[in-house]
N, C-alpha and C positions, 0 to 999 in steps of 0.2 A: 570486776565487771559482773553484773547481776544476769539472774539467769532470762529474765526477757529480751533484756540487750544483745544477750551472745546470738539466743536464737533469733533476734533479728537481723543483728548481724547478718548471721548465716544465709537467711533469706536472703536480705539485699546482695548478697555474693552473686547469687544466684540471679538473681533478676536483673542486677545489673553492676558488672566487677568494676568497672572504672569509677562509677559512682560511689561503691560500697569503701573504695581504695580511699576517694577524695575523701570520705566524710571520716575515715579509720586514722587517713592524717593529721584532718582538721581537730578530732580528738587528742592524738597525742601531741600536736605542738600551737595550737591557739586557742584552746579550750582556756576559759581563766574563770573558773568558778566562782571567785566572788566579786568579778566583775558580771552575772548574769543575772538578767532584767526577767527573765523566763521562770514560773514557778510551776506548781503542778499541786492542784488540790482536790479534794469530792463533794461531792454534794450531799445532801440528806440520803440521799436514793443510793447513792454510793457510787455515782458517775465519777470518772475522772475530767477533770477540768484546768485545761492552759488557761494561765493569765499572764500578762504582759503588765510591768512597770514603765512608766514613762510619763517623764516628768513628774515624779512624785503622784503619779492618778494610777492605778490597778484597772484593769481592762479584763475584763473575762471574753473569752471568744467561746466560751458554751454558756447556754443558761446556768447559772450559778445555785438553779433551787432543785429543778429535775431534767438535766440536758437531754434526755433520753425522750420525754414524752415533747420536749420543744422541738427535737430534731423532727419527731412523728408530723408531729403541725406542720411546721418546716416544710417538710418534701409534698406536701399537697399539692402546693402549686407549680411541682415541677413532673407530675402525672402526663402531660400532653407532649411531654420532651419526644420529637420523632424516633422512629424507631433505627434512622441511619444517621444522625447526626452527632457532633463533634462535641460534647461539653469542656469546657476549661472552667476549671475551679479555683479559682486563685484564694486560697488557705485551706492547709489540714487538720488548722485545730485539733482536738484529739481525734479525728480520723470520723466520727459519727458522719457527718455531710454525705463524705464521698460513701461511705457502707450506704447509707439509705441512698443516692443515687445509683449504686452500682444493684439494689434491690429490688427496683422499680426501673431499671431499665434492661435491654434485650442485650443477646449476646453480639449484634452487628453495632450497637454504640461504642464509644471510644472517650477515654478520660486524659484530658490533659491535666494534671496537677500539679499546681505551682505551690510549692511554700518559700515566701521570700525570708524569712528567718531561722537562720541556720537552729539558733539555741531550741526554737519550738522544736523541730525536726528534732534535735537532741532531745531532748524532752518525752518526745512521741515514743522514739525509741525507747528509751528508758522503763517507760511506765505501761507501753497500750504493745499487744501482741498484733504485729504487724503483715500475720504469716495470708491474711487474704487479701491486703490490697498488693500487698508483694506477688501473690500468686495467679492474681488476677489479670489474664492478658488483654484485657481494655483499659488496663491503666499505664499511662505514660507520664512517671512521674522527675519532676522538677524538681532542685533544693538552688535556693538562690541562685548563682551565677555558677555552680558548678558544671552541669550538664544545657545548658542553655541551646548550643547548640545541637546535641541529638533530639531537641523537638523541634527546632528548624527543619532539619534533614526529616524526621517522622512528617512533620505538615508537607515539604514541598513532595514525598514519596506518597503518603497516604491519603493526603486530601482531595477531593472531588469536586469540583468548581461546578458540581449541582447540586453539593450537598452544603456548602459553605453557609450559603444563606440561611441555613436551617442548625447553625450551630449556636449554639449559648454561650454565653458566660455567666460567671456565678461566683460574685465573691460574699465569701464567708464574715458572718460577723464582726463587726469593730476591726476587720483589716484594711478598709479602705480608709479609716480614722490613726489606725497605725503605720501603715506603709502605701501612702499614696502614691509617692513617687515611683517605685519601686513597680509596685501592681500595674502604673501606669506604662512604664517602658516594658511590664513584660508585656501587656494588654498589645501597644504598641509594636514590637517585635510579634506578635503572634497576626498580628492584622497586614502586617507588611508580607509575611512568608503567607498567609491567605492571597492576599495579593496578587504576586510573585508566581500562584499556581492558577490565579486567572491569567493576566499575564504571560505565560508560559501554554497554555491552552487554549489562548487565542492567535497565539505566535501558531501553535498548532495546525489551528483553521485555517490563516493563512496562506503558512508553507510547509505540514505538516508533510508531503510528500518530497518536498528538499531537504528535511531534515534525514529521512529515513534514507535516503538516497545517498546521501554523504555518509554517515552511517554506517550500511553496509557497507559502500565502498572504502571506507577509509579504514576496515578492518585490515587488512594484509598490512598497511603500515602501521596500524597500533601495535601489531604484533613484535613490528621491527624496530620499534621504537623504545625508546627508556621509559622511566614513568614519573611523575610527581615524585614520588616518596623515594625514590634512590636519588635524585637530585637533592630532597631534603638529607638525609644522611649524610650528604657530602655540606653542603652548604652548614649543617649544625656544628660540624667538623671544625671547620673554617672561622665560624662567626665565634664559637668558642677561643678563638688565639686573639682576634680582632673585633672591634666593633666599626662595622660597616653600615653605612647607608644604604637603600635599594632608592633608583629613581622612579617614579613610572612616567614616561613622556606621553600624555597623551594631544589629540590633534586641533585644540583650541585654540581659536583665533590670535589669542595673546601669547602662543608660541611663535608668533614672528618675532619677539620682543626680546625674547630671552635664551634663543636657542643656542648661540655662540659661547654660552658660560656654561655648558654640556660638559666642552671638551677638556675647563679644570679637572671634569668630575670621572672623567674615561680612566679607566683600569685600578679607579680609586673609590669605586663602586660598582652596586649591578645597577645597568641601566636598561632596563626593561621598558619598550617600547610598544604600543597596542598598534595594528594594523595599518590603521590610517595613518598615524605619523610617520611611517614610515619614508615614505618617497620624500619627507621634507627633510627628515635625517638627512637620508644620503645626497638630498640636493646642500646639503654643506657639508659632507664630507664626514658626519659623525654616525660611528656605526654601531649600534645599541647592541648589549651581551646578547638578548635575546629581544625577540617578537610574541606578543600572545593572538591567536585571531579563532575567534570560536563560533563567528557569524556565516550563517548556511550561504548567503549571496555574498558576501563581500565580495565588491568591484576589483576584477582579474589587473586591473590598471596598477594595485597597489604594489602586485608582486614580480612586474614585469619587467626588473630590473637584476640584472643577472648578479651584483652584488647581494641583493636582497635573498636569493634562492640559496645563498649559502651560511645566512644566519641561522642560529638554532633556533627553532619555535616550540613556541608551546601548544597544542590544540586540542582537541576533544572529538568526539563523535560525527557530531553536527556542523564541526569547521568545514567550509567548502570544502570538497575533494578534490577539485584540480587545480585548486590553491596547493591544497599537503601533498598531492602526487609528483608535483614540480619541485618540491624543496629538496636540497641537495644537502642541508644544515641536518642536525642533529636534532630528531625528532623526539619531541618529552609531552607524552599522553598523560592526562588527567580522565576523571570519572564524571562525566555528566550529563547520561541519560541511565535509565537501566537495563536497557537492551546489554549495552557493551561493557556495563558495570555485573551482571548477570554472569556472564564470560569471562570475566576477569577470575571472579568466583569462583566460578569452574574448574578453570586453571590454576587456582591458588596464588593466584595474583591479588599485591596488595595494592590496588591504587583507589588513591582519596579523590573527594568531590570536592571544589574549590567552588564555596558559597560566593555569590552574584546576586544583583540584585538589577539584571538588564540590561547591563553594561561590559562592554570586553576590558575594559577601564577595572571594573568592580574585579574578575577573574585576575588581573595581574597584582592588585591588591591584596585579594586573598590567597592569590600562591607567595608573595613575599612574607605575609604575614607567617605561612604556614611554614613557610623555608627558613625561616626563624628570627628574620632581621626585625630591630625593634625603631629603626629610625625608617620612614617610609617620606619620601617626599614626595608631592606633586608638580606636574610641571603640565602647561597644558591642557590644565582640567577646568576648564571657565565654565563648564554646566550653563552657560549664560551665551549672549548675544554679543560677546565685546568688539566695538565700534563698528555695530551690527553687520558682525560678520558671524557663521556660523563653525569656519572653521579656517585653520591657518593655510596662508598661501601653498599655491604645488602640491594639494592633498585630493580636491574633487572641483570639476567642474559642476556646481553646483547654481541653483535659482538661489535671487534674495529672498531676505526676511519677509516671512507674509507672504510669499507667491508660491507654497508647496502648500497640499489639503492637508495641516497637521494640528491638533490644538495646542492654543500659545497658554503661556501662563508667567508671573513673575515671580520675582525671588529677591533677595536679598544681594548686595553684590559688597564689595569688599570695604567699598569708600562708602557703606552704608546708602547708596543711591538704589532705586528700584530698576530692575531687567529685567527687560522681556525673553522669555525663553521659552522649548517646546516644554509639552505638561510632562513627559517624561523625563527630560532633565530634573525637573526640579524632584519626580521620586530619586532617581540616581543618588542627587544631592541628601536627601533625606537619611540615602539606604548607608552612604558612606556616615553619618552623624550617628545612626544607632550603631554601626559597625566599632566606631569610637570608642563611644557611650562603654558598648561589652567589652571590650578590651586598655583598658586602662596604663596598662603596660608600654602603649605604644607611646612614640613623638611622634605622631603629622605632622611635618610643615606642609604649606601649601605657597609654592612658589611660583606660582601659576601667574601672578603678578595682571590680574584681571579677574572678571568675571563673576561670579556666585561666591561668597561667602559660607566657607564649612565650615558648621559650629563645632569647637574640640579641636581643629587642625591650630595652629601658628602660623601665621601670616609673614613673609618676610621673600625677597626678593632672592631669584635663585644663586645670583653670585655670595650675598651670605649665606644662604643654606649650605651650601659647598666649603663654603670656608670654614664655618663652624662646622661641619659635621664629618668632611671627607676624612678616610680614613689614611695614615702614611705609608699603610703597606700599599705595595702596588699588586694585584692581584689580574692575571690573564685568566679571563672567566671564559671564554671562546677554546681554551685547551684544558680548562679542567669541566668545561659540559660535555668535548666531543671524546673525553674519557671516559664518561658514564658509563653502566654495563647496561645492555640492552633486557628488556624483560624474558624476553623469550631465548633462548639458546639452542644452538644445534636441531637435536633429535624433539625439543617442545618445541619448535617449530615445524618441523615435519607433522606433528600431532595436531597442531593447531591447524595445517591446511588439511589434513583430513578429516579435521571436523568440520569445515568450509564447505568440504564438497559435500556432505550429510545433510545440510541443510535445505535446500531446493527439496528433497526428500520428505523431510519432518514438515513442510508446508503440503504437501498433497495429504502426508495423516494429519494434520490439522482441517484440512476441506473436508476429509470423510468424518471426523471426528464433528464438527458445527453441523455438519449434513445430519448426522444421527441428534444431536440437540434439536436441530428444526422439527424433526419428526414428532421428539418426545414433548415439544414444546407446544405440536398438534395435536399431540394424545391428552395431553392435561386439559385441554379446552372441553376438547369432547368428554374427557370424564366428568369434568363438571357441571355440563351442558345437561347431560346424562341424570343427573347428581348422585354420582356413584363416588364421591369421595372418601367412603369410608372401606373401599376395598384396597386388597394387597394390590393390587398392579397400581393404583393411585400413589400409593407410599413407594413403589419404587420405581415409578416414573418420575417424584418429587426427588427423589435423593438423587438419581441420575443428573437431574437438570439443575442440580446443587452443586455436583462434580464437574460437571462442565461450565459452571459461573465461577468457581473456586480455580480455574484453571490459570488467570493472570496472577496468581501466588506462586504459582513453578514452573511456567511454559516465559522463556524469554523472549520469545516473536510477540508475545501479545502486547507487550510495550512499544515494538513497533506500530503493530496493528492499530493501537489507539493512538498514537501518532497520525496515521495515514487515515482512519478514519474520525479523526477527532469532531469535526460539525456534526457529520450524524449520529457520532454515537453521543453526543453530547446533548443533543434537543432528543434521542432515543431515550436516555438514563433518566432526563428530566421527567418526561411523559411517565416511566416508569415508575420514580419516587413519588410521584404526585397521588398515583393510583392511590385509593381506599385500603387499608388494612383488613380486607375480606375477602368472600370467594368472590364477590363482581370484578375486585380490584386486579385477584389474582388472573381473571381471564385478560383484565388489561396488560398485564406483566406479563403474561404466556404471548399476550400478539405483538407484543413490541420485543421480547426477547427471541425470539422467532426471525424479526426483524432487523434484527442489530447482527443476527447470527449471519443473516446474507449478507449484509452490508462486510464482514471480516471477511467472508468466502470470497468477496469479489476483491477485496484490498490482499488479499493471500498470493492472488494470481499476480500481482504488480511484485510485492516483495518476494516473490520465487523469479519473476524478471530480469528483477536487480541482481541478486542473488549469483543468477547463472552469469550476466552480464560481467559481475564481479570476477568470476572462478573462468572465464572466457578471455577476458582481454586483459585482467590485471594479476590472478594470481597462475593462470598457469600460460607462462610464457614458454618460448621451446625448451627452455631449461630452465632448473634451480638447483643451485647449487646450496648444499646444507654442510660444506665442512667434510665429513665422513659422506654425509648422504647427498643421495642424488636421487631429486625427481624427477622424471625424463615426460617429457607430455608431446606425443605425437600432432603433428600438423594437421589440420586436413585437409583434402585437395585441391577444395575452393583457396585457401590460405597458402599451397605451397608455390 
């Protein structure tokens, strides 16, 4: 190992171990030297320069005569790149690109960097010292399909659905000529997870105060609950001795068709059921391992079945609360917002985010996928309109096709005939095809036996899916989920309700804290007004009002707060970004943040509401018992 490699190496430890792991393996056991198309040569000038072979043609991805002075030309026209927006650079060639954008841009920009060619990256290392884009915290860097998904999770956490529009892309030389495809499905995944955070922020607008509501209250039961990642433990366990199928049943029209060939499939898999299918389950008598339901209203009708309240679910945050409050089953929290993902932290709680893509459908996919099983079926997934129904009988009393205010759109359907469907289905459909695409590992079938057409799944009727796939052990998944160990125990639960009751508290220093921003945010106006910019109280009236914008980096209410105030702070941020990069601009950034700060002081009073509402009727009943401990919470007179 040469000595540029080790210290890069070393770097990428650093920046990022999981990554640094994959690419230390992919050395020692697929590396094959003279099977590599990747070369590395200089120029006159003494630049180093990747070139690619293919098909017998040599490909430079640097100028070949003085790359240093082309890079210079180069970045000209990327002088106007906003000062808060997103770049994705799809190729690192010898790394010149991204140094002259990370040169010419500010330290609020952010670099997504993809290289889809493993060998280049080998190469890069080898020869170019790596220790500033390694070191650089605007870069978020990609190597093929290794880390794919921690820029998922980085866009849906960091990106801003007013800043979206204002991002770039930027690929590098002769790689759209070498890796179209490639560039195109990252391109693709990178526009979906854009998506996905409008999407998700306009869900916001709409029920951005039921989310936070459900939320809060359904903290006491996260507590008491298991998590994702101890069910995978157990499940890896398992799937190690055996290869099992998971089903997922979801509530499409074309599950009238096919429900009764379920109960080959009962104790002979996991059959994981999303929300709405439920009531159609048990109106034939077949009772799924588990439920996932992660939608803030979902209609109380689905659960009001006393069989139903003692299956184990899966939820989240945002799952209705007097949905999860009723359940009598075995409770297994996942991560899916970062108020309660925040918390987790805190606690040293390990629980994972199960990628979605809009769907509670998409969540039970990506928990099987994650809980390790490699054979996934569909059941009930028509993404479509079959025999223009919306959904299978006994599920909702629902309007026909065309008579709700939704946009329609079509799709492909399985007998290759065109269906009408909502426009959100057909992403759904889209979101499970790239989900495929990244993971190659899997068998889809799709035995939905109707409806849309997913590209990558296998088509095939669910009494053969069962037959070919079922496994012969018989496995009771209902006694080894209500075995799990719960996340919290004993005396970390006594800890965790006392930091419950903290919280209504850290919301009133949050009101005096935004109070003193307003102020400071009136004093910058007036110093400019004045044009006294160049004085000491200017400079730290500007770092104060830095510190309190840097505040949704460590304060976990603020994740609520922009939840509950998502519309305004939303047309606020935009007014904001739009401002002039000047002193006129900055008096526009002083009145609108000024503005945004009242707008959180009055969402503050709601979330200390809940809050207390929480710690009043759900976590402190007249007793709790903790094992050893005992919490004893007095009545009061009105209540006794």
């Amino acid at each position: 190992m040469n000595n540029i490699l080790e210290k890069n190496i070393e770097a990428l430890q650093k920046y990022n171990s999981s990554l640094a792991e994959r690419y230390q393996q992919w050395m020692q056991e697929q590396f094959d030297a003279e099977q590599n198309c990747v070369s590395v040569k200089r120029t006159a000038c003494g630049d180093i320069v990747i070139t690619v072979n293919k098909e017998g043609y040599e490909w430079y991805l640097n100028s070949r005569y003085d790359a240093s002075y082309a890079v210079e030309q180069w970045k000209q026209q990327y002088l106007t790149i906003h000062y808060l927006s997103t770049v994705f650079l799809c190729g690192i060639a010898n790394g010149m690109y991204l140094e002259a954008l990370l040169d010419i841009c500010g330290s609020d920009n952010r670099f997504i960097v993809y290289e889809p060619d493993v060998q280049i990256f080998h190469a890069l290392m080898q020869n170019v010292d790596m220790n500033r884009i390694l070191t650089d915290g605007r870069v978020v860097l990609c190597v093929d399909d290794w880390n794919q998904l921690q820029v998922c999770d980085w866009i849906l956490s960091q990106m801003k659905t007013e800043l979206i529009d204002k991002s770039q892309t930027i690929i590098s030389l002769n790689y759209d000529k070498l890796y179209p495809e490639k560039l195109e499905q990252f391109i693709q995944l990178c526009n979906m997870q854009c998506l996905m955070v409008k999407v998700v922020d306009n869900t916001f607008i709409d029920v951005g105060y039921e989310f936070v509501n459900n939320i809060i209250m359904n903290m006491w039961k996260m507590a008491q609950a298991t998590s994702v990642n101890i069910f995978q433990k157990m499940t890896q366990k398992l799937l190690s001795e055996c290869d099992m199928p998971a089903i997922i049943v979801s509530a499409g029209p074309s599950l009238d068709k096919n429900i009764e060939d379920l109960r080959n499939a009962k104790n002979h898999s996991l059959i994981v059921a999303v929300d709405s299918a439920v009531r159609k389950l048990l109106a034939h008598d077949i009772i799924p391992d588990l439920i996932v339901t992660v939608d803030p209203h979902k209609p109380m009708i689905l659960f009001q079945n006393e069989v139903s309240k003692q299956i184990p679910v899966l939820f989240c945050g945002q799952s209705r609360y007097d949905i999860i409050t009723e359940q009598n089953g075995k409770m297994i929290y996942f991560a899916a917002d970062l108020f309660l993902h925040a918390i987790m932290t805190y606690f040293g709680k390990d629980v994972s985010a199960l990628e979605t893509g809009g769907s509670v459908a998409h969540n039970a996919f990506s928990m099987v996928r994650f809980l390790g099983f490699h054979t996934i079926i569909f059941v009930g997934q028509d993404l479509a309109f079959t025999d223009n129904k919306k959904h299978a009988s006994k599920v909702y009393e629902e309007n026909g096709v065309g008579e709700d205010d939704q946009m329609y759109a079509y799709v492909e359907g399985q007998n290759g005939e065109r269906l009408l469907t909502f426009a959100n289905f057909a992403l759904y459909k889209e979101w499970y095809e790239n989900e495929i695409r990244r993971y190659p590992h899997l068998h889809v079938i799709n035995a939905t036996e109707g409806g849309a057409r997913i590209y990558g799944t296998e088509e095939m009727s669910l009494a053969d899916a069962v037959a070919q796939t079922i496994c012969q052990k018989e496995v009771n998944w209902r006694a080894l989920i209500d075995e799990l160990e719960p996340m919290f125990h004993d005396k970390e639960l006594e800890t965790f309700y006392q930091f419950l009751q903290k919280q209504p508290q850290r919301c009133e220093e949050l009101k005096a804290y935004f109070q003193d921003g307003i102020n400071q945010y009136h004093r910058l106006r007036e110093l400019i007004m004045q044009g006294d910019v160049q004085s000491k109280e200017f400079a730290q009236v500007s770092e104060k009002i830095e510190q309190i914008n840097g505040i949704d980096r460590t304060e976990p209410i603020m994740q609520l707060l922009s939840m509950y105030a998502k519309e305004k702070e939303t047309t606020i941020l935009h007014n904001m970004y739009e401002a002039p990069d000047d002193l006129n601009g900055t008096v526009i950034v002083a009145q609108y943040g000024a503005e945004l700060l009242e707008v959180y002081i009055r969402h503050l009073n709601n979330i200390q509401n809940i809050l207390e509402i929480l710690l009043q009727y759900e976590v402190k009943k007249d007793i709790y018992e903790i094992q050893e401990y005992t919490i004893v919470v007095q009545s009061s007179d009105d209540e006794k």
